[in-house]
C-alpha angles and dihedrals in degrees: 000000000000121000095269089050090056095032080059093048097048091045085058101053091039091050108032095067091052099066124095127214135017087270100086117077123185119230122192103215100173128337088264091048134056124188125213108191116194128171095267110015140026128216111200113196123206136191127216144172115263125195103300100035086270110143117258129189137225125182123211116203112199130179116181109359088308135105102244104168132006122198142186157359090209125183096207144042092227088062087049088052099046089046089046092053096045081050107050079068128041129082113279104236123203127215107243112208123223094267081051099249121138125249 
């Protein structure tokens, strides 16, 4: 089993337990991506190599079919799934531009 295969395998059972509710559902996109899709929102977690080839994390918060937050890099699972937890539950936000449309 490489690093990515074990990195996959730690985000889920770092993630998975933090969700609340049967309305999440995990979704292993690659060994580098997973995909945590909720009613309203999806967060979408990535690994990638840091400095010295350690994994790192970015998290990726979409409504809608848009990017509405990115987050990260961070340098441990427990910050993904803290970030993954304050996430599952706040309002989704979205950037208004100055003629007041969304993007």
């Amino acid at each position: 089993m490489g690093q990515s295969d074990t990195a996959s395998a730690r985000l889920r059972e770092h993630v998975a337990p933090v969700l609340e509710g049967d309305d999440w559902e995990c979704v292993d996109e690659s060994p580098d991506r997973l995909r945590v899709e909720g009613s309203d929102r999806t967060l979408v977690v990535d690994r990638h190599d840091g400095p010295g080839r350690e994994s790192r994390w970015s998290l990726t918060l979409r409504a809608d079919g848009a990017t509405v937050g990115k987050f990260g890099r961070f340098e441990s699972l427990d910050e993904v799934r803290a970030q993954v937890s304050a996430l599952q539950g706040t309002d989704v936000r979205y950037t208004v531009c100055c003629d007041g449309e969304r993007s």
